[in-house]
N, C-alpha and C positions, 0 to 999 in steps of 0.2 A: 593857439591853433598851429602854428610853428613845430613848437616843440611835439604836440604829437603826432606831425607829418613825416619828424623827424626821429621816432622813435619809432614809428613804421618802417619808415627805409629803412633802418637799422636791424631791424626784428625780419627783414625781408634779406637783407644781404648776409646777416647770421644765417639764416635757412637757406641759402644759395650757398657759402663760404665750406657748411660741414661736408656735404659729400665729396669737395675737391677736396678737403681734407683727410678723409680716409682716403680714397685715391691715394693723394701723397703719401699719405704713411703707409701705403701698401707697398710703393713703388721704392720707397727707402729700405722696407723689409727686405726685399726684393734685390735690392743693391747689393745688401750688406749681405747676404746669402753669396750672392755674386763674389764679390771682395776677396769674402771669408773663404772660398773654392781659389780661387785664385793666388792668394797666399800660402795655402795647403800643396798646391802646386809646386809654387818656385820656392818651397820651403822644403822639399820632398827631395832629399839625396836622389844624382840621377842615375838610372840605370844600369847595372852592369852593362860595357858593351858586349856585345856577341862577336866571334872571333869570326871575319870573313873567310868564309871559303871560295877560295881562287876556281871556276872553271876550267877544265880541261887538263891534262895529263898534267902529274906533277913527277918529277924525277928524283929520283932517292940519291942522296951523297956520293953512294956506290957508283951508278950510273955516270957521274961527273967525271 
């Protein structure tokens, strides 16, 4: 009688355990997508800078 009270429970918390289980393995897919962008990132030579342009009158050599 035990024993198949206890192959019940078990056959009950299998059926309870799989769909947290796709869950998780979505949520790892999910990660590793994450991760994956992330390292594409700081793996990525950084951008040329762009030369600032100073506001307002600039004085040519001449001028000085």
């Amino acid at each position: 009688m035990r024993l198949r009270q206890a192959a019940t429970q078990i056959a009950e918390l299998d059926r309870r355990l799989r769909p947290a289980e796709r869950r998780i393995g979505q949520h790892d897919e999910h990660l590793a997508g994450i991760v994956r962008k992330l390292r594409e990132l700081t793996a990525s030579p950084p951008s040329p800078a762009k030369p600032v342009r100073r506001i307002g009158f600039i004085k040519s050599e001449e001028d000085v």
